[in-house]
NULOPA-229194 format. One record per residue (C-alpha): residue number from 1; y, x, z; residue in three letters. Coordinates in Angstrom, 2 decimals, always signed. Example, Ala and Ser with C-alpha at 12.3 -4.5 7.8 and 13.67 -1.06 7.14 Angstrom:
2
PT  seq       py       px       pz  type
PT    1    -4.50   +12.30    +7.80   ALA
PT    2    -1.06   +13.67    +7.14   SER
END
This chain:
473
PT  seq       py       px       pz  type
PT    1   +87.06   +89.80   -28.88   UNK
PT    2   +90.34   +91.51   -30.24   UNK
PT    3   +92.70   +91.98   -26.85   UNK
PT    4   +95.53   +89.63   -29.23   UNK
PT    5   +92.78   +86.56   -28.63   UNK
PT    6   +91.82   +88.24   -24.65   UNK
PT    7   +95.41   +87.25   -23.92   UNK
PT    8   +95.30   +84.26   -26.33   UNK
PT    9   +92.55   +82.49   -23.86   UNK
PT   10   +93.98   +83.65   -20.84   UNK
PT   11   +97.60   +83.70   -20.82   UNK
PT   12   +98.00   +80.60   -18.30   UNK
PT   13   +96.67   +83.17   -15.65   UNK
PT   14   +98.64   +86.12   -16.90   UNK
PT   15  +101.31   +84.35   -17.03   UNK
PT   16  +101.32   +83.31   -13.18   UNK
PT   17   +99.66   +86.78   -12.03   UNK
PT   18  +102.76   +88.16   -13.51   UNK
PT   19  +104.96   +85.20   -11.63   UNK
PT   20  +103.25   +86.26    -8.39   UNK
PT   21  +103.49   +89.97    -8.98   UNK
PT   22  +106.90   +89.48    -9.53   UNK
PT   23  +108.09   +87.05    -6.94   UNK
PT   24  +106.37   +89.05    -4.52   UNK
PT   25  +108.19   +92.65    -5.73   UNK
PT   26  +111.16   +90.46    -5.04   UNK
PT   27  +110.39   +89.36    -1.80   UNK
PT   28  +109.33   +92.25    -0.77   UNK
PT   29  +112.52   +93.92    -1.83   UNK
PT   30  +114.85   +91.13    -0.26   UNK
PT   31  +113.44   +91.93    +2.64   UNK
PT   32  +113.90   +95.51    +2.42   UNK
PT   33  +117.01   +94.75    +1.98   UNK
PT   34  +117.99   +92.40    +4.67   UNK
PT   35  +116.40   +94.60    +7.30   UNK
PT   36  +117.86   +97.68    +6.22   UNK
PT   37  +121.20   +95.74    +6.12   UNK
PT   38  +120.65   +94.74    +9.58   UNK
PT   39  +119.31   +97.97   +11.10   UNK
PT   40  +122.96   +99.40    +9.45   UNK
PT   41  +124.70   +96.60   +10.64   UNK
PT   42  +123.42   +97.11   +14.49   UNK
PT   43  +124.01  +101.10   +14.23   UNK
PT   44  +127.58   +99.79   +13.34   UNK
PT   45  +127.99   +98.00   +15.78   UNK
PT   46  +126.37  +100.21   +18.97   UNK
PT   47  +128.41  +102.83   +17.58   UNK
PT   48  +131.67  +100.30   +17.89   UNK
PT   49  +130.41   +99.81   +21.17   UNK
PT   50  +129.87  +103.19   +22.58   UNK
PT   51  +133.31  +103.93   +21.17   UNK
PT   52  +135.02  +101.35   +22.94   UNK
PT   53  +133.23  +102.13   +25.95   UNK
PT   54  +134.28  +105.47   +25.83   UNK
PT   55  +138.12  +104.89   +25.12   UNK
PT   56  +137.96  +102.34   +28.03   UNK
PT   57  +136.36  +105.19   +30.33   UNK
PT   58  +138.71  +107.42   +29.06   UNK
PT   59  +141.64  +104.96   +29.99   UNK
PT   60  +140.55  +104.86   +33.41   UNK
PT   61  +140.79  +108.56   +33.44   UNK
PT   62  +143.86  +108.74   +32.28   UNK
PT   63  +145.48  +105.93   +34.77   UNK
PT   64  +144.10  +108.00   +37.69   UNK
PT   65  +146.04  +111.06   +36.68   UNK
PT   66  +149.05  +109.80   +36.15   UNK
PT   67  +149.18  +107.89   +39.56   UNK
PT   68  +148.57  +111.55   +40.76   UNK
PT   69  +150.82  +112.89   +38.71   UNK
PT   70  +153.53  +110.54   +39.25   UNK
PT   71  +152.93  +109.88   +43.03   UNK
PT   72  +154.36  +112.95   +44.89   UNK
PT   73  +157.44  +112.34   +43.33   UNK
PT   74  +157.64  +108.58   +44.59   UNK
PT   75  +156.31  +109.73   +47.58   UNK
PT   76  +159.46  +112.62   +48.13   UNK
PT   77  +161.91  +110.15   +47.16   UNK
PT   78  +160.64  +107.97   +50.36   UNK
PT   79  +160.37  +110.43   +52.78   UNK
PT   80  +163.98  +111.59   +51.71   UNK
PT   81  +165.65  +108.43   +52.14   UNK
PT   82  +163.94  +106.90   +55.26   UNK
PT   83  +164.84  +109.07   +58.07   UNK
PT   84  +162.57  +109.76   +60.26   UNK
PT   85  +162.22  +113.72   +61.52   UNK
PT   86  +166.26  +113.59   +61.58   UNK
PT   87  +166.10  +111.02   +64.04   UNK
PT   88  +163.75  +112.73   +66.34   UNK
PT   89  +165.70  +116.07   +66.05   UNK
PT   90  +168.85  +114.20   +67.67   UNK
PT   91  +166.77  +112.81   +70.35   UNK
PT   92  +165.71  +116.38   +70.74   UNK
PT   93  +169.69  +117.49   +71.20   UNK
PT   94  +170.46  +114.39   +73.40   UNK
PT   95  +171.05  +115.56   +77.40   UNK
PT   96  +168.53  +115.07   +79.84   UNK
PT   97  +170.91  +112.61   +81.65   UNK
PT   98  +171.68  +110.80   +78.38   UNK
PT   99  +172.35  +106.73   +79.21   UNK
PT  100  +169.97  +104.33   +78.73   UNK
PT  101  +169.96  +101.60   +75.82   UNK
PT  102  +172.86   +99.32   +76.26   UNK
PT  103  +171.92   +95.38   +77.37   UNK
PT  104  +172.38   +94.14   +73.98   UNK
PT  105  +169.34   +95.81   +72.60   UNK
PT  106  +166.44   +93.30   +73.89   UNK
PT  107  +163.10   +95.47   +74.53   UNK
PT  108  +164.10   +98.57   +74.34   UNK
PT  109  +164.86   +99.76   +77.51   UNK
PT  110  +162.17   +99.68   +79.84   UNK
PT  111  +160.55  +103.14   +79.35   UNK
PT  112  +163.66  +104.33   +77.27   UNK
PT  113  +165.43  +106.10   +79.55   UNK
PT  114  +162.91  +107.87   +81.64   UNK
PT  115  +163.18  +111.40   +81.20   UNK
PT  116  +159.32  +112.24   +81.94   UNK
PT  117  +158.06  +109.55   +79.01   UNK
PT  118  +160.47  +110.29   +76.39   UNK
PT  119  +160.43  +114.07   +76.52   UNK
PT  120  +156.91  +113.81   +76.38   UNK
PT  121  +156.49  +111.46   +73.52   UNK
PT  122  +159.10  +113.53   +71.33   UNK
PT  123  +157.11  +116.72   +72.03   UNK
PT  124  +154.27  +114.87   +70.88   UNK
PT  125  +155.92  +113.27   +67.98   UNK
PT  126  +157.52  +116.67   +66.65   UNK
PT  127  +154.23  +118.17   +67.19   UNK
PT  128  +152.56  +115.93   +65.25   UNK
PT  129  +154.88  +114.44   +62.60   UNK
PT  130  +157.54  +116.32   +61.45   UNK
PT  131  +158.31  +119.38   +59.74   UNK
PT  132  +160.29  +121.55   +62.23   UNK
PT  133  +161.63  +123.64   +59.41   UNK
PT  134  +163.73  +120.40   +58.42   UNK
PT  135  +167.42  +120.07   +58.04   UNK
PT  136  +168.84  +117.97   +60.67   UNK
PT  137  +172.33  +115.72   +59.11   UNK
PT  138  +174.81  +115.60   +61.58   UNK
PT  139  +174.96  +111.85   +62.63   UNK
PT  140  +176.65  +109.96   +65.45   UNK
PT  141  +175.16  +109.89   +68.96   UNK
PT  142  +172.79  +106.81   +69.78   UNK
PT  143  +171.01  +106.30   +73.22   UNK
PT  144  +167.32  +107.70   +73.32   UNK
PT  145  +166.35  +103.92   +72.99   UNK
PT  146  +168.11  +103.12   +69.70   UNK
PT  147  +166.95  +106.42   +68.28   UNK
PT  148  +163.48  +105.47   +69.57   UNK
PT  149  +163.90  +102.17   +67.99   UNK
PT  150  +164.84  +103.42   +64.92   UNK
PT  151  +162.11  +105.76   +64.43   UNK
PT  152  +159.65  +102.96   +65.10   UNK
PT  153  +161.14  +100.90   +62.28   UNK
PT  154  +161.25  +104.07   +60.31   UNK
PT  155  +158.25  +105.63   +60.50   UNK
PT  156  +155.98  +102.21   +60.09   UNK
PT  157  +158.64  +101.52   +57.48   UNK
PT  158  +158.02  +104.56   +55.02   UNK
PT  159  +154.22  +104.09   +55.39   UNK
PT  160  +154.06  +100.54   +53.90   UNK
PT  161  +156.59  +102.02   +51.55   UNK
PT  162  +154.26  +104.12   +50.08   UNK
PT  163  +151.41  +101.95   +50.52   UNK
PT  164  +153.36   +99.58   +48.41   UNK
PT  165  +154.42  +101.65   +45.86   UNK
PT  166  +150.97  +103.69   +45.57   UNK
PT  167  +149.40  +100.08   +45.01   UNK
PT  168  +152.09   +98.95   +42.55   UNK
PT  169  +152.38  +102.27   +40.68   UNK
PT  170  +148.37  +102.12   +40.36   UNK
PT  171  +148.77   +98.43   +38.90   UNK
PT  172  +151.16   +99.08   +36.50   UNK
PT  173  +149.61  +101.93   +35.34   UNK
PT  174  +146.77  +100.37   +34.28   UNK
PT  175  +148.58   +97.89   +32.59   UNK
PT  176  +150.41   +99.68   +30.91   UNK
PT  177  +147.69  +102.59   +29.69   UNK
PT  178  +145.29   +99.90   +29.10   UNK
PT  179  +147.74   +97.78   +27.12   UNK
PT  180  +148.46  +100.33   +24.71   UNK
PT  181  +145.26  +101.88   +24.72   UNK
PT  182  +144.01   +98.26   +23.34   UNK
PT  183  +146.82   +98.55   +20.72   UNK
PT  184  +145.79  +102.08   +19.21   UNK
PT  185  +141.76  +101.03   +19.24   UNK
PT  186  +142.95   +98.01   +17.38   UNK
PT  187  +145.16  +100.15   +15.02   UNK
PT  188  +142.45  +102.55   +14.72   UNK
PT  189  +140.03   +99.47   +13.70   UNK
PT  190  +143.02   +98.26   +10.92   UNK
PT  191  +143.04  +101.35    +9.07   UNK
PT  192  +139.20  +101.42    +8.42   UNK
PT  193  +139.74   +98.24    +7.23   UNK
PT  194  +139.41   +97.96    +2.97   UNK
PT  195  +142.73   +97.39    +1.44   UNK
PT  196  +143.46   +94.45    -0.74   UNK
PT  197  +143.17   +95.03    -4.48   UNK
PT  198  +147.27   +95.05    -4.73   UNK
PT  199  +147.82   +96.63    -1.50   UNK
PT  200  +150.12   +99.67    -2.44   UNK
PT  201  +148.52  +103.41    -2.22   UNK
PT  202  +149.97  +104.82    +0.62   UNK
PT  203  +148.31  +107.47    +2.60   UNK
PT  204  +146.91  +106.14    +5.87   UNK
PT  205  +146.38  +108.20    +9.47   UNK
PT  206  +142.71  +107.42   +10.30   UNK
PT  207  +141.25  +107.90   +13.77   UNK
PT  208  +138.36  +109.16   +13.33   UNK
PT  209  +135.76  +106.80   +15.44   UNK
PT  210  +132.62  +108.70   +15.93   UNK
PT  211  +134.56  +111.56   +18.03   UNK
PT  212  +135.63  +111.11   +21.54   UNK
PT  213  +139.22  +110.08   +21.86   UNK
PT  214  +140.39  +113.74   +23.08   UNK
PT  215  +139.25  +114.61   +19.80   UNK
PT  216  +141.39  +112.03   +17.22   UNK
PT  217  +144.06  +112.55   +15.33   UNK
PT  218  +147.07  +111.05   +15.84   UNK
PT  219  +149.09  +107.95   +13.65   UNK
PT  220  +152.44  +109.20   +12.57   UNK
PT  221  +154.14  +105.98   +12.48   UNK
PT  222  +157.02  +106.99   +14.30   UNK
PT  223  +158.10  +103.19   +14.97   UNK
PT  224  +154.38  +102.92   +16.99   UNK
PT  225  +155.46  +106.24   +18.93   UNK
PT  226  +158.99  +105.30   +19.98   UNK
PT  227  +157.62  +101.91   +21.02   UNK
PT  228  +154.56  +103.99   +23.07   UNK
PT  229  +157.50  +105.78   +24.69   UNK
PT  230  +159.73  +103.07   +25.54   UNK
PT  231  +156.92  +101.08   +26.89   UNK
PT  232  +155.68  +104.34   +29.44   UNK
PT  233  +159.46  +104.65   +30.33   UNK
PT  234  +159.95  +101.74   +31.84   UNK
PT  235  +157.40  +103.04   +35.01   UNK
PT  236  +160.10  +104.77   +36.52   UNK
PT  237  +161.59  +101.31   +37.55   UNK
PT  238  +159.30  +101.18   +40.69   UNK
PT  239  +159.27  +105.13   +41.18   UNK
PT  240  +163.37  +104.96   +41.21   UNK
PT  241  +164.72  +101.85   +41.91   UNK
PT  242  +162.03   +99.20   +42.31   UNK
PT  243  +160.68  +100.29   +45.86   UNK
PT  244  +164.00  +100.30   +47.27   UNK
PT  245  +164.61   +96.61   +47.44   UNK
PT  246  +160.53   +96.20   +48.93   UNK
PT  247  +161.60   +98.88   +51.49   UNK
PT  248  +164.27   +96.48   +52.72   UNK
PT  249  +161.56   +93.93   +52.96   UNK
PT  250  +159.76   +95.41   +54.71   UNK
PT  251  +161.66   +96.80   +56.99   UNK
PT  252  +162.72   +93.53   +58.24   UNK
PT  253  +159.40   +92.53   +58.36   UNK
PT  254  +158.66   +95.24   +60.82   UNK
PT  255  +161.46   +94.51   +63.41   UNK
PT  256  +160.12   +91.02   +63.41   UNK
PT  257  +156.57   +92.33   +64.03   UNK
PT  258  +156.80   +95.00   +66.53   UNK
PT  259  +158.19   +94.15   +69.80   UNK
PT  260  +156.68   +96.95   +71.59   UNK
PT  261  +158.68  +100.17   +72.63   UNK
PT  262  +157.64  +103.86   +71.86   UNK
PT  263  +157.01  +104.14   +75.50   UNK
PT  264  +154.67  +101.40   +75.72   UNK
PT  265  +150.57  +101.93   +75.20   UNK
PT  266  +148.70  +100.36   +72.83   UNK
PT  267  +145.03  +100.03   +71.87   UNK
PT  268  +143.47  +100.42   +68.48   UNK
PT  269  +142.64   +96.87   +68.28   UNK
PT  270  +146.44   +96.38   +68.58   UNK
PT  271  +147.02   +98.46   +65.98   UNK
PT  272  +144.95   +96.92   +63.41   UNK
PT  273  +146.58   +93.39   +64.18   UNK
PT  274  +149.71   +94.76   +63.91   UNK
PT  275  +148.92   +95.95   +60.69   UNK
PT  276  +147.23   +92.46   +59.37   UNK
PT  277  +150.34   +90.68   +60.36   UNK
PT  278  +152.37   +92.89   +58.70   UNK
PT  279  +150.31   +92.64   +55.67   UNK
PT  280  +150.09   +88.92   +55.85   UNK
PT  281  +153.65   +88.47   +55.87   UNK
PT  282  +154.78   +91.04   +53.18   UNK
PT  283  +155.06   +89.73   +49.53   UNK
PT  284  +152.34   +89.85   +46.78   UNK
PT  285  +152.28   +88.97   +42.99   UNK
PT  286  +154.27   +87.06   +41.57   UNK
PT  287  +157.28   +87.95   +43.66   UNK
PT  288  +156.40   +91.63   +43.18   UNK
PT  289  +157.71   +91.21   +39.42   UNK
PT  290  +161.51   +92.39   +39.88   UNK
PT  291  +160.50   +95.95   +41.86   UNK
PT  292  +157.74   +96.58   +38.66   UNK
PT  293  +160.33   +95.70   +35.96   UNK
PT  294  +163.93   +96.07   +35.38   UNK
PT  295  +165.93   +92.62   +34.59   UNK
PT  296  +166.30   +91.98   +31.14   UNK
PT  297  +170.18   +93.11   +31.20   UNK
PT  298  +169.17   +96.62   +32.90   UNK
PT  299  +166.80   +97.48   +30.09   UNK
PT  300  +168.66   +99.83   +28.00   UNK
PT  301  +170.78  +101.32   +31.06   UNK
PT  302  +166.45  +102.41   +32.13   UNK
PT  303  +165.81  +104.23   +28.41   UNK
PT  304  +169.21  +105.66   +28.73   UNK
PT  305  +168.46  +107.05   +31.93   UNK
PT  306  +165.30  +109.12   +30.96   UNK
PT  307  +167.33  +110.52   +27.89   UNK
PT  308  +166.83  +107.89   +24.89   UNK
PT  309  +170.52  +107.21   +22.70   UNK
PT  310  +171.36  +104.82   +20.27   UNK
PT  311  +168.67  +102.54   +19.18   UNK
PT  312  +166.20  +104.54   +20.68   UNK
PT  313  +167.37  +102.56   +23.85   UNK
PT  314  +167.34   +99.37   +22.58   UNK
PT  315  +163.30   +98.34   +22.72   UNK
PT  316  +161.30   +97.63   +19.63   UNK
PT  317  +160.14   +94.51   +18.82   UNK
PT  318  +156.79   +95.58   +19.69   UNK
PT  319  +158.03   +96.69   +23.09   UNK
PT  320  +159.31   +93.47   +23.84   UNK
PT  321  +156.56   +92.21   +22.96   UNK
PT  322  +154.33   +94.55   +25.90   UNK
PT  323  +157.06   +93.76   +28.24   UNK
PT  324  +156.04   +90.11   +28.25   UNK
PT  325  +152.95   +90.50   +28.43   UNK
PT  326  +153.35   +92.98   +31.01   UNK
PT  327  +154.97   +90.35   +33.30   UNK
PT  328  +152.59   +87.58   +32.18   UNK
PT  329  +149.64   +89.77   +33.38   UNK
PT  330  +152.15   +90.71   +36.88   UNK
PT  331  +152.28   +86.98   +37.04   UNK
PT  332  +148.78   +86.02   +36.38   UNK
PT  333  +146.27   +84.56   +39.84   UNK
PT  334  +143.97   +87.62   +38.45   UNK
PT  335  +146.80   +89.89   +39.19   UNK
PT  336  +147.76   +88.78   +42.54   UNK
PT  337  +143.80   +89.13   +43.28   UNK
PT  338  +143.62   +92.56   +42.70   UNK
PT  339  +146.68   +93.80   +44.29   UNK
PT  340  +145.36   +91.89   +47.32   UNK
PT  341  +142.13   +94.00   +46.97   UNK
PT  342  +143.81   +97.38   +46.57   UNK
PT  343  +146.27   +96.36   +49.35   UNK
PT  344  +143.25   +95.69   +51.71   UNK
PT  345  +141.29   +98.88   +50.60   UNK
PT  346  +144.35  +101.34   +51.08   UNK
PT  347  +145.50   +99.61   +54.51   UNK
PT  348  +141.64  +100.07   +55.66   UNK
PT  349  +142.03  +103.82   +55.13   UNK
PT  350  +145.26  +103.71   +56.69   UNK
PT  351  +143.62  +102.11   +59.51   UNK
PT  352  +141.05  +104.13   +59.31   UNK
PT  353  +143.27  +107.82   +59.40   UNK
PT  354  +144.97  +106.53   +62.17   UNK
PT  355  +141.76  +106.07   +64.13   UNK
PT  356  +140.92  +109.80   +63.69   UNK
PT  357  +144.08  +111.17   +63.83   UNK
PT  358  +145.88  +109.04   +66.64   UNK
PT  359  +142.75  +107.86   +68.62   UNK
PT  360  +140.32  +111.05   +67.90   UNK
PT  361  +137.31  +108.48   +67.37   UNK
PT  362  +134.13  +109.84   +65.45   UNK
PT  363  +134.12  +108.14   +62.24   UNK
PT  364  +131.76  +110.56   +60.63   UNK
PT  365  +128.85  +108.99   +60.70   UNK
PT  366  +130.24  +104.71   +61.19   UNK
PT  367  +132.78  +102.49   +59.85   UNK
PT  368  +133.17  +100.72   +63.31   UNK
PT  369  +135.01  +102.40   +66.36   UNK
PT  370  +132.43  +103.89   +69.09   UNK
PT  371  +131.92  +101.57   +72.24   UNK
PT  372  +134.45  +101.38   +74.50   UNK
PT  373  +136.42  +102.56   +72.08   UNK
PT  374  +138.72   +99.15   +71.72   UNK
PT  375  +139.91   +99.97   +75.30   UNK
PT  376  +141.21  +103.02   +74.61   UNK
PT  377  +145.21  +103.73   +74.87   UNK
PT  378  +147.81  +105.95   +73.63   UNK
PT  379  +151.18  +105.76   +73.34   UNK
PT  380  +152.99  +104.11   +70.54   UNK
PT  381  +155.17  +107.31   +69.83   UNK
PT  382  +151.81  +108.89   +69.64   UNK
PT  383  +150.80  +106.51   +66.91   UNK
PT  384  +154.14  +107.02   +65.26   UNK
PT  385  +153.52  +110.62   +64.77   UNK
PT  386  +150.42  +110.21   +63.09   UNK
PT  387  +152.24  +107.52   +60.68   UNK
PT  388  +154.64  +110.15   +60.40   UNK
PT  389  +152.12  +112.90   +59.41   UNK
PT  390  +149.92  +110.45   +57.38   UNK
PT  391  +153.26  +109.49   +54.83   UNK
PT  392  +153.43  +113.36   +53.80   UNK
PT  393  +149.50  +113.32   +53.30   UNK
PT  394  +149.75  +110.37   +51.22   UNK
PT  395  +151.86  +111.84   +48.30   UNK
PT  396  +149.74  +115.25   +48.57   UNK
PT  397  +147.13  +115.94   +45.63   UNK
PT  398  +144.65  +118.75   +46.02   UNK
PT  399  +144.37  +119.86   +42.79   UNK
PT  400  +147.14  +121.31   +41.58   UNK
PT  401  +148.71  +120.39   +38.79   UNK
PT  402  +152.52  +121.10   +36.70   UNK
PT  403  +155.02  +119.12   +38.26   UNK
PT  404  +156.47  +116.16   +36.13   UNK
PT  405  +159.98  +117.02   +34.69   UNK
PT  406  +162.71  +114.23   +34.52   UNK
PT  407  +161.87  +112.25   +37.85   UNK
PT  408  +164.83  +112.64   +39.51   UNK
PT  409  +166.49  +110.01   +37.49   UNK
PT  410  +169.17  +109.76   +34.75   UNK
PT  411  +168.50  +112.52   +32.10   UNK
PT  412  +165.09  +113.05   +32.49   UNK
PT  413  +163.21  +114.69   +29.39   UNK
PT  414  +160.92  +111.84   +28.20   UNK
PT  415  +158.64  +114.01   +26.12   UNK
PT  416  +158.39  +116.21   +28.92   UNK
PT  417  +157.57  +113.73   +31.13   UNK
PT  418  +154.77  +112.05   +28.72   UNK
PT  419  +153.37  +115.91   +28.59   UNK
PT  420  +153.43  +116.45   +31.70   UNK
PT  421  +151.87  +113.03   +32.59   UNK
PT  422  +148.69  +114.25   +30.98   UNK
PT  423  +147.41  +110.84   +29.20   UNK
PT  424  +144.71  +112.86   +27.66   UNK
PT  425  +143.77  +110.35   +23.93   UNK
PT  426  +147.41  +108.50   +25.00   UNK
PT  427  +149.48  +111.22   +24.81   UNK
PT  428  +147.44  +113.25   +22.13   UNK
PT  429  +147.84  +109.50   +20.23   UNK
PT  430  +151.50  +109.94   +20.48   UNK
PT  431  +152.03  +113.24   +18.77   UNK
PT  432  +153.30  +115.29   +21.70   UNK
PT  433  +150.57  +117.09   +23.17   UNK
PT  434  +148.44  +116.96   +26.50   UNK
PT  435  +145.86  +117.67   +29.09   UNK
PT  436  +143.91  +116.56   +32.09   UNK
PT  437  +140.72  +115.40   +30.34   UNK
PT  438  +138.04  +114.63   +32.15   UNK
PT  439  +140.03  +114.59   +35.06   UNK
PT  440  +138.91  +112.22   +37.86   UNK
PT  441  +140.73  +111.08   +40.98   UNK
PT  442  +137.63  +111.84   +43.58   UNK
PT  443  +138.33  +114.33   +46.14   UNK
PT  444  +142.12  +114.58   +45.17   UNK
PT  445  +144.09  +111.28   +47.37   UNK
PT  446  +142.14  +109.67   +48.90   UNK
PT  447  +144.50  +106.84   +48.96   UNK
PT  448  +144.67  +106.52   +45.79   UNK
PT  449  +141.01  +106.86   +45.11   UNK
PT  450  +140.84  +104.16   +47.32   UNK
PT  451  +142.47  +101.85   +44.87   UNK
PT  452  +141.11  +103.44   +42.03   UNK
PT  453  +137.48  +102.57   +43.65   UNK
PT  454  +138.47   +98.81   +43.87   UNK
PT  455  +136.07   +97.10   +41.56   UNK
PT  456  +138.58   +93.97   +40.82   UNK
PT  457  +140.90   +96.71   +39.58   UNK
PT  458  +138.44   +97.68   +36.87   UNK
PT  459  +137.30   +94.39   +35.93   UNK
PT  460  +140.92   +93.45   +35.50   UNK
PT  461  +141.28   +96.58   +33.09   UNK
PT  462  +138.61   +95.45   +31.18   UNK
PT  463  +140.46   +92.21   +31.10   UNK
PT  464  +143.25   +93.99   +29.17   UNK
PT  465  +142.06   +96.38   +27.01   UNK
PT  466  +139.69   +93.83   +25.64   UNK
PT  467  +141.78   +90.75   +24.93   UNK
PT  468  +143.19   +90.57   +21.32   UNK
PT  469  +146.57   +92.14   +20.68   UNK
PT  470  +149.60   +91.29   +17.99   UNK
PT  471  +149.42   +87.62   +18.55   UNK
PT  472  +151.97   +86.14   +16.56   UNK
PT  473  +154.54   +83.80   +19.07   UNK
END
């Protein structure tokens, strides 16, 4: 049998041998395919994932440092302008036989006058509080009672100040880092995109996404950088003007409060409720809006004042658009949430410092005071040094790092500033250099690590970096 008539009488089964061979090679191959299309697909993707998790972690980073950075400065400005170690140098220089508080002045003078008490309590409070190196203004003579008075107000004054502002400054900052830092990943994301088939050949900036963000190169759009820089300008609102206004809140809210003399005792349990009424009546999100950002009209007069001209004051489009959604997210239920968190965490270590400090309870190894403890007195002036002492250690960081040029208000140098800041992938994003990575805020404030530590902070950051940016209104 020739092979011609092999093939002749059998070609049915050839035929679908070959079919099967066939359809199975495909198969086979399809499947190949598919899976290795799949395995690429999930590298992709946990590659996109790790990134992002790593720019977010980053962000984090850099928000902690530039609180840090930025606080003394906020800090200093407080200290200067509420008086407090002036006051208790003229009570120092007031005569042993100096007159009482006058009638007007409800609740002042029992324990004002008495030579023993006071002399004692301002020993205690220069001891404690003040700087004794400190230049005393020359202001007009007050009884011992209305200079007591005022240093109560003062001194419990400049604390919640700077509680305040550290909270606020802390909020904003993540806004604001994580805003933009949502913005460049998206950019990033855009330009490893394919272009359309008529898209014109011009040369694109990519960010490189398998290195760590210290390591990526920066876009040279230089609309996208003066928008950056407008946008991170507009944080010296609270550090220059916005905490004045909440000062003179709060102050009000503290004569209100406080009844008690300096001369009067006072228990720790005291103290804390003194505190959570204070707290409890002071203002939170949404009404915190005007002290984070300027009014609409006072806009350019801001980019003029840390050096911008022309209509590099003016903001971009794309600023405007970060400014609204800067006060939407201010505005938002979420927002007021976690500024009540970080409000509650950095009062508890208030509380806490004041316990050590003031009281001289153990703390080391509890959270609650020792027995008996609650029954324990001092003397409010006592307390008022330690608040005193406590609002220079609050502005303090341990690390030491280059002061930040241009705080001090109109004619600041903005790229100096933005250097200084140390944004780490922010600032190396914008074209203008940086530092500070890796840098962590353990071990350096503990007030503001306090904040940093508050987990409805961080989910809240994770809110912004991650929802979708450029919507078109």
């Amino acid at each position: 049998m020739t092979m011609l008539q092999f093939i002749n009488r059998h070609r049915r089964k050839i035929a679908f041998t070959t079919c099967a061979v066939g359809a199975g090679y495909l198969a086979v191959k399809y499947v190949k395919t598919k899976f290795t299309e799949f395995a690429q697909a999930s590298l992709q993707d946990q590659i996109a994932r790790e990134n992002l998790r790593r720019r977010f972690e980053q962000n984090q980073e850099d928000c902690a440092y530039t609180v840090l950075t930025l606080l003394p400065a906020a800090t200093a400005a407080i200290i200067k302008e509420i008086a407090v170690e002036s006051l208790t140098e003229e009570i120092r220089r007031l005569p042993k036989n100096a007159p009482a508080a006058p009638p007007s002045i409800a609740g002042t003078t029992d324990g004002g006058g008495g030579e023993g008490d006071d002399g004692r309590s301002v020993k205690s409070f220069v001891s404690e509080g003040m700087d004794k190196g400190v230049l005393v203004e020359k202001v007009p003579t007050k009884t011992r009672a209305e200079l007591w008075e005022e240093i109560k107000i003062n001194s419990i004054t400049r604390v919640l100040t700077i509680i305040y502002t550290t909270t606020l400054l802390t909020l904003f900052t993540h806004i604001q880092l994580n805003l933009l830092g949502r913005k460049n990943y998206l950019n990033s994301v855009a330009s490893l995109a394919p272009s359309p088939p008529n898209a014109p050949k011009t040369p694109i900036q990519l960010i490189d996404t398998t290195k760590p963000p210290s390591k990526q190169s920066a876009p040279t759009n230089p609309e996208d950088a003066l928008t950056n820089r407008q946008y991170l300008s507009f944080g010296f609102h609270l550090i220059n003007h916005g905490w004045r206004p909440l000062r003179t809140q709060i102050a009000e809210t503290v004569k209100k409060t406080i009844p008690q003399t300096a001369a009067a005792s006072i228990t720790f349990p005291e103290i804390h409720t003194i505190f959570k009424t204070l707290r409890s009546s002071l203002p939170t999100p949404p009404i915190l809006l005007p002290y984070l950002l300027p009014a609409k009209s006072d806009e350019e007069q801001l980019l003029k004042d840390v050096g911008m001209t022309g209509d590099d004051a003016i903001p971009t489009k794309d600023c405007r658009k970060l400014l609204d959604e800067t006060a939407d997210l201010i505005e938002s239920p979420l927002a007021t949430t976690v500024c009540n968190a970080m409000l509650n965490s950095i009062l508890d270590v208030l509380e806490r410092d004041v316990a050590t400090e003031v009281f001289k309870f153990d703390l080391s190894d509890a959270h609650e005071i020792p027995a008996g403890g609650a029954e324990k007195t001092v003397r409010l002036a006592n307390v008022l040094a330690g608040l005193t002492k406590l609002a220079h250690v609050m502005g303090k960081v341990n690390d030491k790092k280059p002061a930040v040029p241009g705080l001090g208000g109109a004619g600041g140098d903005l790229q100096g500033m933005l250097a200084g800041l140390g944004l780490g992938g922010m600032v190396d994003q914008l074209g203008l250099g940086g530092g500070g990575r890796g840098w962590r805020a353990e071990g350096q404030n503990r007030y503001v690590e306090s904040v940093e530590n508050v987990r409805e902070l961080e989910g809240f950051s994770a809110v912004v970096y991650s929802e979708d940016f450029g919507r078109d209104d």
